[in-house]
N, C-alpha and C positions, 0 to 999 in steps of 0.2 A: 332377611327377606325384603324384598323391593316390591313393590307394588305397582304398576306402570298402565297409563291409559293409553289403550289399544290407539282409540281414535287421534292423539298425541303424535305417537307412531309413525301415523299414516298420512302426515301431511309433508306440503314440498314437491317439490321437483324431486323428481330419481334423485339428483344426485343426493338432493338433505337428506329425503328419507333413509338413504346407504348410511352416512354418515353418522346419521339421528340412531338409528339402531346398533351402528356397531357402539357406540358411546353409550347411550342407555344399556344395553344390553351387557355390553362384555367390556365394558369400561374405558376402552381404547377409542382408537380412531381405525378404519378400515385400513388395513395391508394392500398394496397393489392389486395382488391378486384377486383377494377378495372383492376389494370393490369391482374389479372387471365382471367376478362371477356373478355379483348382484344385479350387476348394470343387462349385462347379456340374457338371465332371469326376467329383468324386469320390461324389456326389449320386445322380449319373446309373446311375454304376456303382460299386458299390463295390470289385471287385477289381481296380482300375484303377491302384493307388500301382503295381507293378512298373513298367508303361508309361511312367507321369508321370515314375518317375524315369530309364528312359532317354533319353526324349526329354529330359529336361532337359538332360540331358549333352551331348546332341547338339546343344542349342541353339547359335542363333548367338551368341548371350550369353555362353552357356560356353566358347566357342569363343574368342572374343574375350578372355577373361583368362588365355589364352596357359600353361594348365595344364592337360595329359590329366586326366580322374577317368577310375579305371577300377575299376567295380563290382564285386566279388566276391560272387557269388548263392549259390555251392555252399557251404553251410557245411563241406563234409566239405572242401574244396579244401585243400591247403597254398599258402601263401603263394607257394613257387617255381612250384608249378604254374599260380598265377594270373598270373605273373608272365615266364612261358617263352616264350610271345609276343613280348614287349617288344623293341626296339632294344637296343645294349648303352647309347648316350648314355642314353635313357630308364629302363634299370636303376639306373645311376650315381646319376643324379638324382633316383631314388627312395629309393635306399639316403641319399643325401648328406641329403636331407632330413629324414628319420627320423633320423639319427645329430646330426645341430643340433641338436634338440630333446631328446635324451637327455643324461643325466647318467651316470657312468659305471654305475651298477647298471643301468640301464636299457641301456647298448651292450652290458654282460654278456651280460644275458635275450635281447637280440634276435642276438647270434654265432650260436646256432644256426640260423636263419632264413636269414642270410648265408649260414654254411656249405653250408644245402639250395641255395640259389640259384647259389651256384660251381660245385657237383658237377653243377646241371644244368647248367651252362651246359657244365661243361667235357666231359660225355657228350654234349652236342650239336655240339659244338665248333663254333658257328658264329660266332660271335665272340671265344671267349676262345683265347686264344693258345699256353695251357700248360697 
């Protein structure tokens, strides 16, 4: 699972935003086509990046590389909150991921984040056990 800020997303000129998304998104760089459809999209209307980027997600493209993204649009959200939803496997795998990639300063910084995310889980008690 990926976690990705919406407001991230949505900055740039057309062209970065095409680019920004097919990259975050579906891990590549835009296809010719693609990018034409985006740009001609974005042409048409311009408040259209929020749209582009859920349907992206929801592509069957995206669907296909066997990893949820899940958008975070509310700036004010906390992490747990964006995140209370989730399956517990889908948490796991969230957290697991984010923790590879850090170094220990960085598992520091991110304890707090965990923490918010245990205490909901364990006031919801829907999956955690204790």
């Amino acid at each position: 699972m990926r976690l990705l800020k919406g407001s991230e997303l949505l900055q740039g000129s057309d062209h970065e935003f095409i680019v920004t998304i097919f990259r975050q998104i579906l891990s590549r760089g835009p296809d010719e086509s693609g990018y034409r459809h985006f740009r001609d999209v974005l042409e048409g209307s311009p408040g259209a990046r929020r749209r582009i980027v859920e349907d992206m997600v929801a592509s069957p493209e995206a669907r296909r590389l066997g990893e949820e993204v899940l958008i975070l649009w509310d700036e004010g959200a906390s992490f747990g909150r964006a995140v209370e939803e989730l399956s517990a496997e889908a948490l796991l795998a969230l957290f697991r991921q984010k923790f590879e990639k850090l170094d220990r300063p960085g598992r520091v910084q991110l304890a707090p984040v965990l923490k918010e995310c245990l205490a909901l889980a364990r006031k919801r008690r829907r999956w955690w056990p204790f």
